[in-house]
C-alpha positions as CSV (number, residue, x, y, z in Angstrom):
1,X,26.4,-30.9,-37.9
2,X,27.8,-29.3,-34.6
3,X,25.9,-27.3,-31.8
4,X,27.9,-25.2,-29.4
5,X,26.6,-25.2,-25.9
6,X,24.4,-28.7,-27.1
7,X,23.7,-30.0,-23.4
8,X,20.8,-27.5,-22.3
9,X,18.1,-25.3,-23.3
10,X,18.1,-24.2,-26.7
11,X,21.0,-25.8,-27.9
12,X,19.5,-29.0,-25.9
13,X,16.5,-28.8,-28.0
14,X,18.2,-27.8,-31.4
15,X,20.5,-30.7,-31.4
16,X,17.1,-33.1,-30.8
17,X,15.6,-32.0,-33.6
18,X,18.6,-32.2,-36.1
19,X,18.8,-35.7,-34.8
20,X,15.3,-36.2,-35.4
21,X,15.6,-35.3,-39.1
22,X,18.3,-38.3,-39.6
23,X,21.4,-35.7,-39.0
24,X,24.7,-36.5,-37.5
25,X,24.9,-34.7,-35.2
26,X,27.6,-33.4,-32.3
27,X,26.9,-31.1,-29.5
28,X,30.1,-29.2,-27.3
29,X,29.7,-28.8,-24.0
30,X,31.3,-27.5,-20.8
31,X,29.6,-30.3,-18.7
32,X,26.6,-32.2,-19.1
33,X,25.9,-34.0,-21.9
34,X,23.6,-33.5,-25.3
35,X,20.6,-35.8,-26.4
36,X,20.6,-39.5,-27.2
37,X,21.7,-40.0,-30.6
38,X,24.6,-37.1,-30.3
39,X,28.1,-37.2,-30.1
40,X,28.7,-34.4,-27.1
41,X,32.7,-33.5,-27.1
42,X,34.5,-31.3,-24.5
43,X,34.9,-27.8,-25.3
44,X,35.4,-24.4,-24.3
45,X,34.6,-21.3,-26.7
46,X,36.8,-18.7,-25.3
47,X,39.7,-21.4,-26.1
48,X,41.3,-22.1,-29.8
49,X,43.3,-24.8,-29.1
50,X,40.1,-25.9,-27.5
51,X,37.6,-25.1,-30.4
52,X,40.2,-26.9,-32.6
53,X,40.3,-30.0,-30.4
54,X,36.7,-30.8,-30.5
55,X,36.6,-30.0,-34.4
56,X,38.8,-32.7,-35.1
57,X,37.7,-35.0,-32.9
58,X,33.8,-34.3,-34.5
59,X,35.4,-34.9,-38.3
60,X,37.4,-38.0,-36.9
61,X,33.9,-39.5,-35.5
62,X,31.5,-38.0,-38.0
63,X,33.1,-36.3,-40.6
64,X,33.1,-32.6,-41.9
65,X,30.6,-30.0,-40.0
66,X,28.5,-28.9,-42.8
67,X,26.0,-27.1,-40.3
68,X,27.3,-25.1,-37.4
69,X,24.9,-23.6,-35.2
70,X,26.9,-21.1,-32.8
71,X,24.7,-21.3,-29.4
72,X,27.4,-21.0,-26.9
73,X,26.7,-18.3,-24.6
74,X,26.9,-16.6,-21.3
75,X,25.3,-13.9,-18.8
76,X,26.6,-11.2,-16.6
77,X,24.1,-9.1,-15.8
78,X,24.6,-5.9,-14.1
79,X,23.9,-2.2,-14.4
80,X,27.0,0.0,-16.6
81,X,28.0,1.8,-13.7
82,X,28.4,-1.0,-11.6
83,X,30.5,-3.4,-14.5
84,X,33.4,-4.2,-14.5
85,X,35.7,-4.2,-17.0
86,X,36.6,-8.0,-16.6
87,X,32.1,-8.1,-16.6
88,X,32.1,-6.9,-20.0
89,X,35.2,-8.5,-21.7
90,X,34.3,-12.2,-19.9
91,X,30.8,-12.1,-22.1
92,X,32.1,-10.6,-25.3
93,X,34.5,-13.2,-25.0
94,X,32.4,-16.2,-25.1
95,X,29.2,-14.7,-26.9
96,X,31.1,-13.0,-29.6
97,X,34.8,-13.8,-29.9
98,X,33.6,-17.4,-28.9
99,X,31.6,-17.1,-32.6
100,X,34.7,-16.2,-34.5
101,X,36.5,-19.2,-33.3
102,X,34.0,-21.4,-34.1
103,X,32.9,-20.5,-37.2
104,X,36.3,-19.8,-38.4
105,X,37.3,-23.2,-37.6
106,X,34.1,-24.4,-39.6
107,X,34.6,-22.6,-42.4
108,X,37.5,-24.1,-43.9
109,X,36.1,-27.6,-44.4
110,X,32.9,-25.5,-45.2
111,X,35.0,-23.9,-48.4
112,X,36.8,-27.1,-48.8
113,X,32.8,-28.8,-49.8
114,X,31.5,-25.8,-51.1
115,X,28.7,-26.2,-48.8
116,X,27.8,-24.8,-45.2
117,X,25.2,-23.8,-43.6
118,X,26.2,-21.0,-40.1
119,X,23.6,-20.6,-38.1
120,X,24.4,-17.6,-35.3
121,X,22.0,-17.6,-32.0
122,X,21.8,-14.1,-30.9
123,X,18.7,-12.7,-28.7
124,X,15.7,-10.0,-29.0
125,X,17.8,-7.6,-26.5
126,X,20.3,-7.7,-29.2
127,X,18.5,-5.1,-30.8
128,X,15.7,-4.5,-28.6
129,X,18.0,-3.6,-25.5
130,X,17.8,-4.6,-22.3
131,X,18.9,-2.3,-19.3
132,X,21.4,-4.3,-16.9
133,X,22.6,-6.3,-20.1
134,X,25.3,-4.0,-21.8
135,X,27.9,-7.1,-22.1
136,X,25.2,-9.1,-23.5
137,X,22.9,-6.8,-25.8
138,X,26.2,-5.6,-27.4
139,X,27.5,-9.2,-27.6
140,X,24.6,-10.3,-29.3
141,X,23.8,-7.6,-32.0
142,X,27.6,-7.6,-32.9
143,X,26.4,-11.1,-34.4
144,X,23.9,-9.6,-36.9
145,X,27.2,-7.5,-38.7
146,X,29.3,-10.9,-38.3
147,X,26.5,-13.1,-40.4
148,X,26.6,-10.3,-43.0
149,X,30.0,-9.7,-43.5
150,X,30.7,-13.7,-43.6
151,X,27.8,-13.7,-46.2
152,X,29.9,-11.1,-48.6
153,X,32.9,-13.6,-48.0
154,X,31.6,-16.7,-48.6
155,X,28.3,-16.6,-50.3
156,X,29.8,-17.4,-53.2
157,X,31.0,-20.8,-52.2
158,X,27.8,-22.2,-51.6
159,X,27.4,-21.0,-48.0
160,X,24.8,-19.2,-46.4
161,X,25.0,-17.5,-42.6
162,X,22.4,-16.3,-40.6
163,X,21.1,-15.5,-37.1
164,X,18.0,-16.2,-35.2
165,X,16.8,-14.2,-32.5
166,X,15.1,-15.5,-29.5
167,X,12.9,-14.0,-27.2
168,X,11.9,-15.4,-24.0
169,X,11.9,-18.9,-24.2
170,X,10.6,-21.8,-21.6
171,X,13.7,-22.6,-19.6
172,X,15.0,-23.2,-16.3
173,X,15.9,-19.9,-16.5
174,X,12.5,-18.4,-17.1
175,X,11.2,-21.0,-14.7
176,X,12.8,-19.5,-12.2
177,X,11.7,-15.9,-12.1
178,X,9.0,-15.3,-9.5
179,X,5.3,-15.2,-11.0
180,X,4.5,-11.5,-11.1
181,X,7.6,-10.7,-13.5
182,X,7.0,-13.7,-16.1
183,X,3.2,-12.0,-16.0
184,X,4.8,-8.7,-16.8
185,X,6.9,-9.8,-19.6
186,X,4.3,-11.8,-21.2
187,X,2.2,-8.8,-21.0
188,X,4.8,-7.4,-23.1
189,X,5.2,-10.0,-25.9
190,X,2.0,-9.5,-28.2
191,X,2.2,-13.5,-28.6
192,X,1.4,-13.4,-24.9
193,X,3.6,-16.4,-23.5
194,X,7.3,-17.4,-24.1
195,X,8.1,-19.6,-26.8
196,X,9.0,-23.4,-26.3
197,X,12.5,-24.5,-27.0
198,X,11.6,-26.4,-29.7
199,X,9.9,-23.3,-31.2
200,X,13.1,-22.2,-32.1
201,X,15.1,-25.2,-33.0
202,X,12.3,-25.7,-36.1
203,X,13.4,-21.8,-37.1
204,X,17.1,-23.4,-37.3
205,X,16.2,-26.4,-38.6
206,X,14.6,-24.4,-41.6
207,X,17.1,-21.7,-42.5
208,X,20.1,-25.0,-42.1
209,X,18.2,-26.8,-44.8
210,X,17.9,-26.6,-48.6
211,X,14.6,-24.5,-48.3
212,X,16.5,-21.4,-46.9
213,X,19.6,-21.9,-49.5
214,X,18.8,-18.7,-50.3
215,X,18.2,-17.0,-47.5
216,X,21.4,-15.2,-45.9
217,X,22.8,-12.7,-44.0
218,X,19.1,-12.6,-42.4
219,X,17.9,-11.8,-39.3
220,X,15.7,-14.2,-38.1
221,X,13.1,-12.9,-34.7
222,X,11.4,-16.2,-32.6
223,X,10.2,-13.6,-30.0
224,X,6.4,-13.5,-30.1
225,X,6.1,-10.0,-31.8
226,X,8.2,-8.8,-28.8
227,X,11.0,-7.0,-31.0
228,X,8.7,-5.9,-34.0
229,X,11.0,-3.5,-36.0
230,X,14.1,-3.5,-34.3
């Protein structure tokens, strides 16, 4: 199985448990480097030849990706009327184009096996909002028609694809907001405290294994209650 973005946070945590289950399991990265146990190869999503590279080089080592979880992901936040163009497109590149590369490139051994397992990581604002995160929000939700339309394609050949929706989750990035706003976003998640990487790794773990195999095109929410509805 392959995890894009592997060497922090969520995709950190996701490729540890896959390898705790007795998975094979490869990680991309930028920089950095995943968990013990993981193959982590050099790869950027916003580049096919790229993408293509490090698919090879994961089927050479380990053999076919069965599992893909697309984490890959950046941030640019800033307010519409102060984003650029370039603001918008660099983030949609990556978050959603980045997808389509990936999971393209996947889905041909995927066919070839008649097995597959796509797991999308999108985010609560995806459908929830979040003011100052118009590239991202829009990058994010776009996922949810992606797993769906993939799920008319190939759910036929033994292949399911499905997103899962964080909230706030215990990373550095959290960790670094100042006290008062972590208080005030917890005081908006009914759960009352963010979620623990691991948290959601279990919630892909789950819907990648033969318990969920018929579970697809499914919108999966880790976010405390935060999102209820949306």
């Amino acid at each position: 199985m392959l995890v894009t973005g592997g060497n922090r946070g969520i995709g950190y945590a996701i490729a540890q448990r896959f390898v705790e289950l007795g998975h094979r399991v490869a990680v991309t990265a930028r920089s950095g480097e995943g968990p013990e146990g993981t193959l982590t190869v050099r790869a950027d999503v916003t580049d096919q030849a790229s993408v293509d590279a490090a698919f090879t080089e994961v089927e050479q080592q380990l053999g076919p990706v069965e599992v893909l979880v697309a984490n890959a992901g950046v941030t640019r936040d800033m307010l519409l009327m102060r984003m650029s163009e370039e603001d918008f497109t660099s983030v949609v590149d990556t978050n959603l184009t980045g997808t389509f590369r990936v999971v393209k490139r996947a889905s041909k051994g995927m066919l070839k096996g008649r097995y597959g397992r796509i797991v999308l990581i999108s985010s609560v604002v995806g459908l929830y909002g979040s003011a100052g995160q118009v590239n991202y929000s829009s990058s994010k939700s776009a996922l949810v028609g992606f797993a769906r339309s993939v799920t008319r394609e190939l759910g036929g050949r033994g292949i399911t694809a499905n997103v899962v929706a964080p909230g706030f989750i215990e990373t550095d990035m959290t960790a670094a907001l100042p006290e008062e706003q972590q208080a005030q976003y917890k005081a908006n998640i009914p759960a009352g405290r963010f979620a623990t990487p691991d948290e959601v790794a279990r919630v892909v773990s789950w819907v990648a294994s033969d318990d969920a195999a018929y579970v697809s095109g499914a919108v999966i929410p880790v976010d405390g209650g935060l999102g209820m509805g949306h």
